[in-house]
C-alpha positions as a Markdown table, in Angstrom:
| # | Residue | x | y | z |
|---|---|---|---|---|
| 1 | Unk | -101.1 | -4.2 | -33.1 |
| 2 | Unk | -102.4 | -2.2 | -30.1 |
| 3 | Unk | -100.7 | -4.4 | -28.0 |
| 4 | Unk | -97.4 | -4.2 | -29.3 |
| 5 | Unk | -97.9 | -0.6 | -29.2 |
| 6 | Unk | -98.2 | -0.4 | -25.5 |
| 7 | Unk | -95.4 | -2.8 | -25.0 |
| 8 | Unk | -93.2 | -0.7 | -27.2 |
| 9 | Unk | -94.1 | 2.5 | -25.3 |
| 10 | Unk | -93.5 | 1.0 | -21.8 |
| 11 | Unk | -90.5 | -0.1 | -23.1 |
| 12 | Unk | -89.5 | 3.4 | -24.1 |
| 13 | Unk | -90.8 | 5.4 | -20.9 |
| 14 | Unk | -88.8 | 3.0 | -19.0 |
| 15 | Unk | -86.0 | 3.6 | -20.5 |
| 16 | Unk | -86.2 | 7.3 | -19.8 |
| 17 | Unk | -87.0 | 6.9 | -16.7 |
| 18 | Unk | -83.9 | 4.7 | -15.9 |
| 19 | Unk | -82.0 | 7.4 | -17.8 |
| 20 | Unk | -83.3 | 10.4 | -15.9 |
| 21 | Unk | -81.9 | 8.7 | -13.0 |
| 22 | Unk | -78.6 | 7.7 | -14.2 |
| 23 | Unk | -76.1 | 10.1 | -12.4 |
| 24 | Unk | -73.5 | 10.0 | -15.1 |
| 25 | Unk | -76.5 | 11.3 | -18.2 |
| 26 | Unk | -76.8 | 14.7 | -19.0 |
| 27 | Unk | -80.5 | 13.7 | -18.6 |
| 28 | Unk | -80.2 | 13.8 | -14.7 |
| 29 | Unk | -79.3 | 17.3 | -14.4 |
| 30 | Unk | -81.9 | 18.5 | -16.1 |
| 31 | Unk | -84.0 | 19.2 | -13.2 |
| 32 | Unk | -81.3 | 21.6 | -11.2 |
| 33 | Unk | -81.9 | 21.7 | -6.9 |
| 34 | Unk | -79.4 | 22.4 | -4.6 |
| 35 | Unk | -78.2 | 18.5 | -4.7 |
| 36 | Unk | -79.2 | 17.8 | -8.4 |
| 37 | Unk | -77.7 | 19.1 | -11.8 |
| 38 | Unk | -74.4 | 20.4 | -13.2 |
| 39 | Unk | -72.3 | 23.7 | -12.3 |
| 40 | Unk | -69.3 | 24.8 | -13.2 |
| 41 | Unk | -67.3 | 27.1 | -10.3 |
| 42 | Unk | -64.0 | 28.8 | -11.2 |
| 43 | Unk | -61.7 | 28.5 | -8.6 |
| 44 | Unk | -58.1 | 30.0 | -7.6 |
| 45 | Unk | -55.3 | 27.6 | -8.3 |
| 46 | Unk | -54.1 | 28.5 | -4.9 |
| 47 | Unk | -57.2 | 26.3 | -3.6 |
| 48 | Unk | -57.3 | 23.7 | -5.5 |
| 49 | Unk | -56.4 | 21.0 | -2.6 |
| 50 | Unk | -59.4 | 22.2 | -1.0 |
| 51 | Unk | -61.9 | 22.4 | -3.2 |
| 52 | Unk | -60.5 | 19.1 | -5.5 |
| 53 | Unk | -61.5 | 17.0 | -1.4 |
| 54 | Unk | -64.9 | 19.4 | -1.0 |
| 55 | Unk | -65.9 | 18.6 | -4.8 |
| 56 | Unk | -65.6 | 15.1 | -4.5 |
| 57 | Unk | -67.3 | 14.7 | -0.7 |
| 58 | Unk | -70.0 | 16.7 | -1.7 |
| 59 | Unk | -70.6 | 14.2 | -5.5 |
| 60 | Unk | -70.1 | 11.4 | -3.1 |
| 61 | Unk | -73.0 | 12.6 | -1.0 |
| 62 | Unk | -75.4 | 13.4 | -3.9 |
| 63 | Unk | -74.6 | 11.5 | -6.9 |
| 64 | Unk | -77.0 | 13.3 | -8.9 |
| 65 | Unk | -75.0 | 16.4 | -8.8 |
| 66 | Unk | -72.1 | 17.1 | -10.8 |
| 67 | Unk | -69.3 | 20.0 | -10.1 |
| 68 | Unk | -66.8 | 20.7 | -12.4 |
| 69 | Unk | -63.7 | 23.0 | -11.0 |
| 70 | Unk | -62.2 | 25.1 | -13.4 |
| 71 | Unk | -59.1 | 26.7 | -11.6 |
| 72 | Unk | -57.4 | 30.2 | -12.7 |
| 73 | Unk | -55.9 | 33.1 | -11.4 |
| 74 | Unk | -57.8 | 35.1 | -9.0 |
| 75 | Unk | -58.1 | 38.2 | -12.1 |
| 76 | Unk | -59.1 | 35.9 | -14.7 |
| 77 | Unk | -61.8 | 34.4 | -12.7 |
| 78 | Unk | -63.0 | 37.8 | -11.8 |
| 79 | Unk | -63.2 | 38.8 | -15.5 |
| 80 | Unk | -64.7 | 35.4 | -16.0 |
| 81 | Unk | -67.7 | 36.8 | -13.8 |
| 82 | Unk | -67.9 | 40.6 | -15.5 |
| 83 | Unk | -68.0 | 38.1 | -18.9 |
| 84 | Unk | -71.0 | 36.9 | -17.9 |
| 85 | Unk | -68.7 | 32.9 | -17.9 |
| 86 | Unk | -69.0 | 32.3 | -14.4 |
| 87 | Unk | -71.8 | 32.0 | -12.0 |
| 88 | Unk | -69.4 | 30.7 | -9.2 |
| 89 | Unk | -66.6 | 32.0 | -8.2 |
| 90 | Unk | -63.8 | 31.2 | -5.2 |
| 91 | Unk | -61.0 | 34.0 | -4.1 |
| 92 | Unk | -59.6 | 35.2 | -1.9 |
| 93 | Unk | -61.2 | 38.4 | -1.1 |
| 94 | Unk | -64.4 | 40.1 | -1.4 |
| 95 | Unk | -66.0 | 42.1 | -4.1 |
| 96 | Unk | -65.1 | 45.7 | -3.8 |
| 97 | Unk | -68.2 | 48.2 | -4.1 |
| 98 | Unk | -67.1 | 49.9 | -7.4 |
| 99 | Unk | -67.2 | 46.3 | -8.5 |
| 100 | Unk | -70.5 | 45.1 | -6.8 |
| 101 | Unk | -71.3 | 48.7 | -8.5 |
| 102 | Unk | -70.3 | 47.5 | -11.6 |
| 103 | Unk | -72.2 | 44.1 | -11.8 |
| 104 | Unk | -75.5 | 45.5 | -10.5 |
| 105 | Unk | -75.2 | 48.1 | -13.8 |
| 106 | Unk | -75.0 | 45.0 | -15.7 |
| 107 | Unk | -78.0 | 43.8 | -13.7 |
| 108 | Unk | -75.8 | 41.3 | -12.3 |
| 109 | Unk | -76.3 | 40.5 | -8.4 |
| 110 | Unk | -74.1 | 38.5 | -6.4 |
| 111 | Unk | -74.3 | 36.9 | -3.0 |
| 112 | Unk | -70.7 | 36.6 | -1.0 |
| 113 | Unk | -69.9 | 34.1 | 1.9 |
| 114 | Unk | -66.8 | 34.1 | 3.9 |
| 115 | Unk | -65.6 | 30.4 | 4.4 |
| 116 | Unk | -62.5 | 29.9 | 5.4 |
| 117 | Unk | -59.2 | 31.9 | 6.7 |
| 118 | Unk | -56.0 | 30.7 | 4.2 |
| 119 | Unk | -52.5 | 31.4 | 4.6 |
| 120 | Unk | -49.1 | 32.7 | 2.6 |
| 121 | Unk | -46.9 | 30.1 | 3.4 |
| 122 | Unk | -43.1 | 30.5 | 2.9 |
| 123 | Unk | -40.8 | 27.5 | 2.1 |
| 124 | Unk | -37.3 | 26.6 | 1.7 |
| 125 | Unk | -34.9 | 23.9 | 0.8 |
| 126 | Unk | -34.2 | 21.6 | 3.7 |
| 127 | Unk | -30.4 | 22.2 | 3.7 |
| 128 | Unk | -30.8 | 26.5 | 4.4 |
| 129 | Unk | -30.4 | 27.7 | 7.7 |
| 130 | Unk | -32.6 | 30.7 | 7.0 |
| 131 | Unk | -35.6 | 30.0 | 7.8 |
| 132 | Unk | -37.1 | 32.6 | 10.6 |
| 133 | Unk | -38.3 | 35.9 | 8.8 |
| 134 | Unk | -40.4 | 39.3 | 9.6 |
| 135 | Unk | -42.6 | 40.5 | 7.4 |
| 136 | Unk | -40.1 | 43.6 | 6.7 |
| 137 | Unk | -37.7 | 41.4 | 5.7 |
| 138 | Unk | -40.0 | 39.9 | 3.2 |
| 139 | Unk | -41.0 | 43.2 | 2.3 |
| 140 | Unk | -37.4 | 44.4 | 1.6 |
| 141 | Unk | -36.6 | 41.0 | -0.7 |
| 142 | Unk | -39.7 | 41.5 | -2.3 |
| 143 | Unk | -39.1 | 45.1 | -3.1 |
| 144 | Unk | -35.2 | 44.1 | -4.5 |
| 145 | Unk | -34.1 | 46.2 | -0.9 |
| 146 | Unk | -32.5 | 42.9 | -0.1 |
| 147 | Unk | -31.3 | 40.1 | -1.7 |
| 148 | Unk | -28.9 | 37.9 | 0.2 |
| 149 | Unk | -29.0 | 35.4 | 2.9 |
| 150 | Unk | -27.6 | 35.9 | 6.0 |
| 151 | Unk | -26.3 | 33.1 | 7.3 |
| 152 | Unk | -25.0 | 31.6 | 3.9 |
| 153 | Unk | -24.2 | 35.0 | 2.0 |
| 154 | Unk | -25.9 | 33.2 | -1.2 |
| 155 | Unk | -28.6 | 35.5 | -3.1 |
| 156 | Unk | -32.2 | 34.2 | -3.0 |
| 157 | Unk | -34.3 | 32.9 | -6.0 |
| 158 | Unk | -37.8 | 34.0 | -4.7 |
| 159 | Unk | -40.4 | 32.3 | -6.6 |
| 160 | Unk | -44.8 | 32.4 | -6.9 |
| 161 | Unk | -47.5 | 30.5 | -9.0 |
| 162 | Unk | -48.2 | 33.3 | -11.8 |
| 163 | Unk | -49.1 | 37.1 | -11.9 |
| 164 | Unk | -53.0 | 38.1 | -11.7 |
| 165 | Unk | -53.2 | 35.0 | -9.2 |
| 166 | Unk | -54.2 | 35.3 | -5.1 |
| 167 | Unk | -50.5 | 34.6 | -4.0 |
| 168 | Unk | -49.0 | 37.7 | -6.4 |
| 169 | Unk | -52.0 | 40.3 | -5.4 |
| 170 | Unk | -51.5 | 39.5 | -1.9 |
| 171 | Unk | -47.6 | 39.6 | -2.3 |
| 172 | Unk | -48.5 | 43.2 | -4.5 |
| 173 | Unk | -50.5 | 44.3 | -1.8 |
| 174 | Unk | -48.6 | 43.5 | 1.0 |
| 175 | Unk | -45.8 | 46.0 | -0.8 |
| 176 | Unk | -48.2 | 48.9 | -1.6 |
| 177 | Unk | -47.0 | 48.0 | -5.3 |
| 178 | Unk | -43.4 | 48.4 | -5.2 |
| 179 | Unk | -42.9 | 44.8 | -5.5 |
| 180 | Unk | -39.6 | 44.6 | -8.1 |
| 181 | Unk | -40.1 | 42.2 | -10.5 |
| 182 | Unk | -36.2 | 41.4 | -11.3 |
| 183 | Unk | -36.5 | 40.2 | -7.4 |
| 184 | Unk | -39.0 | 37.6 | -7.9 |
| 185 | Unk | -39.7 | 35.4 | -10.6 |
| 186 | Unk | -43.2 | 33.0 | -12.0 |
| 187 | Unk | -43.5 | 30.0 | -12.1 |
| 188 | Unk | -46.6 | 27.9 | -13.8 |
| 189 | Unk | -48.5 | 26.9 | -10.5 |
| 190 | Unk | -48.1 | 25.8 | -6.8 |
| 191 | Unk | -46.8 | 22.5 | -7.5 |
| 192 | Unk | -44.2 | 24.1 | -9.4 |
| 193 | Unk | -42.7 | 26.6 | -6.9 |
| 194 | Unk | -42.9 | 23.4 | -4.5 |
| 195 | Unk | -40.5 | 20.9 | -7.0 |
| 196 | Unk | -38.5 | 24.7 | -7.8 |
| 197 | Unk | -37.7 | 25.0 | -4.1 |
| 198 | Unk | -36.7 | 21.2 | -3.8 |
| 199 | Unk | -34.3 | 21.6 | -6.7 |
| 200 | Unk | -32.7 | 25.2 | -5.5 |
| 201 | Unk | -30.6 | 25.6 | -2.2 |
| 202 | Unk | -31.2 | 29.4 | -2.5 |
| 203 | Unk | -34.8 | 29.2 | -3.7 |
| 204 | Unk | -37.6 | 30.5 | -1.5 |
| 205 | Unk | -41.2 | 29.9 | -2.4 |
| 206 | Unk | -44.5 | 31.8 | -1.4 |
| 207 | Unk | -47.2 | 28.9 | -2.0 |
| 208 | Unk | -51.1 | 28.9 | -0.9 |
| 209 | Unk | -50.7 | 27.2 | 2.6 |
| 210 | Unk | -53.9 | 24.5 | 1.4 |
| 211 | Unk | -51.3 | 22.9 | -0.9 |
| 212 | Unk | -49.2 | 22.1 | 2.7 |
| 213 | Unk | -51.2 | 22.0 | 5.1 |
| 214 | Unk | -53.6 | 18.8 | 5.1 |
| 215 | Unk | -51.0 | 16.3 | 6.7 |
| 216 | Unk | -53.5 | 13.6 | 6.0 |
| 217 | Unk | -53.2 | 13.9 | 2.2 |
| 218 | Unk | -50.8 | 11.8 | 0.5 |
| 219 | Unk | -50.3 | 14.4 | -2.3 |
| 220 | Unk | -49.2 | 16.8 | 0.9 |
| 221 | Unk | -47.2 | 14.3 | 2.0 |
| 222 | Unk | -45.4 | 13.9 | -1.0 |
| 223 | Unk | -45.2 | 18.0 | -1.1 |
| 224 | Unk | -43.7 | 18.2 | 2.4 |
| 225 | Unk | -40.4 | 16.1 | 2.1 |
| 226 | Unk | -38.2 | 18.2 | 0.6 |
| 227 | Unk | -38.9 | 21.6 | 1.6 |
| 228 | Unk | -38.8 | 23.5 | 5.1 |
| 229 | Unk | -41.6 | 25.8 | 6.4 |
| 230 | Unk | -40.5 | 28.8 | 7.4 |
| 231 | Unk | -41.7 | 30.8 | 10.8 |
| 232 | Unk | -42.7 | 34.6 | 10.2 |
| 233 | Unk | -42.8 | 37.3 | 12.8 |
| 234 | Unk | -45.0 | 40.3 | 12.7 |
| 235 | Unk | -41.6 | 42.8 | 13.3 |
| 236 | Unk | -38.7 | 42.3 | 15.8 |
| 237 | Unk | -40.2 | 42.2 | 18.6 |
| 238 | Unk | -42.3 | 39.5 | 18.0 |
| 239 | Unk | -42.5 | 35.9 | 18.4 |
| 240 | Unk | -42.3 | 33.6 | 15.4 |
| 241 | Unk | -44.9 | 31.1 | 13.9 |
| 242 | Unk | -45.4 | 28.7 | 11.4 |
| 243 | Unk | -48.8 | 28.6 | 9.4 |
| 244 | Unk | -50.6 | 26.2 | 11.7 |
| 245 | Unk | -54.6 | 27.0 | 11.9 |
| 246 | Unk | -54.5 | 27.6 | 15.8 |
| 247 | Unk | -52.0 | 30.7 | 14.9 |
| 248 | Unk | -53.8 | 31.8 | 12.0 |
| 249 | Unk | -56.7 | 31.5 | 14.3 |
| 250 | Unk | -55.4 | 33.7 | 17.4 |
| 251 | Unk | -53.6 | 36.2 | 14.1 |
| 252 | Unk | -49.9 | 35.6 | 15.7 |
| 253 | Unk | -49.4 | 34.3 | 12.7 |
| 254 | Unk | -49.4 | 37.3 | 10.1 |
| 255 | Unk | -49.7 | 36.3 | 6.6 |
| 256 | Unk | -53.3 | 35.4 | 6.6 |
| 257 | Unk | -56.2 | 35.8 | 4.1 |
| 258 | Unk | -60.0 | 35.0 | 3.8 |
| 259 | Unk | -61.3 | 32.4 | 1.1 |
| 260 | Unk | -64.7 | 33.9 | -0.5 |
| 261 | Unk | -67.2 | 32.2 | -2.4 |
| 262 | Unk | -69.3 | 34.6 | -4.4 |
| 263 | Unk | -72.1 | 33.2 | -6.5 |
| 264 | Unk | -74.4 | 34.7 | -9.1 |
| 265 | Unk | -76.4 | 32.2 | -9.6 |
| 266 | Unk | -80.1 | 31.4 | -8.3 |
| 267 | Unk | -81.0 | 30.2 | -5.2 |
| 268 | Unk | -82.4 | 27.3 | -5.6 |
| 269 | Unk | -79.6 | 25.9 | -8.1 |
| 270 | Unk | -77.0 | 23.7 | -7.6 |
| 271 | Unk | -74.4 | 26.7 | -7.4 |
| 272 | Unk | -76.1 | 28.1 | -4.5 |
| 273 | Unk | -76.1 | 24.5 | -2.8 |
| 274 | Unk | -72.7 | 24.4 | -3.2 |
| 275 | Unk | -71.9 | 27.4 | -2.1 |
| 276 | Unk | -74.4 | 26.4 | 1.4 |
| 277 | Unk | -72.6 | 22.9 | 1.4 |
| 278 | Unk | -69.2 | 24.8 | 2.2 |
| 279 | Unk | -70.7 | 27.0 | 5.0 |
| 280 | Unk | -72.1 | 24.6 | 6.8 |
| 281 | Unk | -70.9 | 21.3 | 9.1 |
| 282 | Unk | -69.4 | 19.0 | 6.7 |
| 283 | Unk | -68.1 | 21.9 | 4.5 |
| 284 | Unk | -66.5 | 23.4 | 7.4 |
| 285 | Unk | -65.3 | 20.1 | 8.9 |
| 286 | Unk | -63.3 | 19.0 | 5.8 |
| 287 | Unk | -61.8 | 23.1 | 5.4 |
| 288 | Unk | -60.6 | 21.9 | 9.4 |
| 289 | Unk | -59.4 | 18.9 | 8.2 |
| 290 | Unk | -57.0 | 20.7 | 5.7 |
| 291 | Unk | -55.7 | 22.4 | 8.1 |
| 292 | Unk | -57.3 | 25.9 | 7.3 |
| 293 | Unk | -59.3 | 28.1 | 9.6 |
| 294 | Unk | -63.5 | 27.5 | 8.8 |
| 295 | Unk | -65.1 | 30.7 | 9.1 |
| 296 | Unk | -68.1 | 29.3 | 10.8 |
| 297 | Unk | -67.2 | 26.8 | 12.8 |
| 298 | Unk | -65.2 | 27.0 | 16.5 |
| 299 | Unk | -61.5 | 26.3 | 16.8 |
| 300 | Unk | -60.1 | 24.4 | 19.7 |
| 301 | Unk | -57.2 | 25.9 | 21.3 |
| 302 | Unk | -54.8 | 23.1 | 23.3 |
| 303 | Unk | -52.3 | 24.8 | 25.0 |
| 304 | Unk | -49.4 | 22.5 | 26.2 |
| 305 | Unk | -47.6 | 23.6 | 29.3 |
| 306 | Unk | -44.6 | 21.9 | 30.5 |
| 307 | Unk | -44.1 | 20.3 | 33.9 |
């Protein structure tokens, strides 16, 4: 009887053991490291290329950890974190100090880390002949000032992901809040505007750059054909350029913005080795890779010169 006792309990402790180190049960994130456990990060939509490659690189190279994306706009994730929902967030900006203000009266404390410079990128339907633009010129369609083509005469469908989201604060912020809404128009996400601007001659989209930009990505790929990027000059006077990491890089080109990860939760969590995953090599590599400026990592500048 004491013998099948033992048997029965070796039996059992093995098969804890074996499922404590099963990645796929709950079990195995029990004991939570920066490479081990579960978190979930709220992310803006606008990223979502990004992060959807980072997420699965970083599972790939600890299986034990788990990281669940849960993409919003960049105001619902925010309230997400004031809700006490979100421990992990990604934005495109950093906290403000009347909100950092806010959260430490709620004896919340959050850490920020700068890693990676995005991009506004405009886009068009392949057959317009529009498409070189300064930002005035944005601001004045934006702002219902103006509404027309020039070459074609045709008035412009101007379409964005969603309101509350990165692309429409930044769009709000680069017109001081005078941004008329009978000018511009939602649709449900990224993808959308993209498949909107296919389908309308007359449309132009304003998309997160990540969801164009990684030329190695079949999704991308798909994206691309279809649409036309368009180049944007600072005024007048200026040269025009296309979204391309070396000119977000140098700031010729001017519709740039940061990509912040700001986390909440402790340091020794899988949150925080996340977060530390992004900022360092490989994070930085694969934020390269996409075609986006890393914010700790060198860019190399080829310049081609004719003969």
């Amino acid at each position: 009887m004491i013998k099948i006792l033992f048997v029965t309990n070796l039996v059992v402790c093995l098969f804890v053991i074996s499922a404590c180190n099963h990645p796929q049960n709950p079990l195995a994130y029990q004991t939570e490291t920066h490479s081990r456990g579960k978190a979930i990060v709220y992310i803006e939509e606008a990223f979502k290329p990004l992060f959807n490659t980072a997420i699965s690189t970083f599972e790939g190279q600890y299986p034990k950890a788990k990281i669940i994306p849960n993409y919003h706009t960049e105001n619902d994730i925010l309230q997400a974190m004031y809700d006490r929902k979100a421990k992990t967030i990604v934005i495109s900006r950093d906290l403000e100090e009347k909100e950092r203000k806010y959260l430490r009266s709620n004896k919340i404390e959050v850490r920020s880390e700068k890693v990676a410079v995005d991009a506004i990128a405009l886009i068009v339907h392949p057959s317009n002949k529009d498409t070189l633009i300064t930002v005035n010129e944005l601001k004045a369609l934006l702002t219902g000032k103006n509404s027309q083509w020039k070459t074609s005469g045709n008035e412009i469908k101007v379409v964005y992901d969603k309101p509350n989201s990165a692309n429409f604060n930044y769009l709000t912020k680069l017109c001081g809040d005078q941004a008329n809404n009978k000018a511009i128009f939602a649709a449900k996400s990224n993808e959308e505007v993209i498949n909107f601007v296919k389908k309308n001659p007359n449309a132009m989209g304003i998309i997160g750059l990540n969801w164009i930009s990684d030329d190695d990505d079949f999704d991308t790929q798909d994206f691309l054909e279809g649409i036309k990027v368009m180049g944007v000059a600072k005024d007048k006077n200026s040269a025009y350029f296309q979204p391309y990491n070396g000119f977000m890089y140098t700031h010729e080109y001017p519709l740039t913005r940061d990509i912040w990860m700001i986390n909440k939760g402790r340091r020794s969590g899988l949150h925080a080795g996340f977060v530390l995953f992004m900022k360092n090599e490989i994070g930085q590599t694969i934020i390269q890779q996409a075609g986006l400026v890393p914010a700790n990592s060198p860019v190399r500048l080829i310049q081609f010169t004719g003969q």
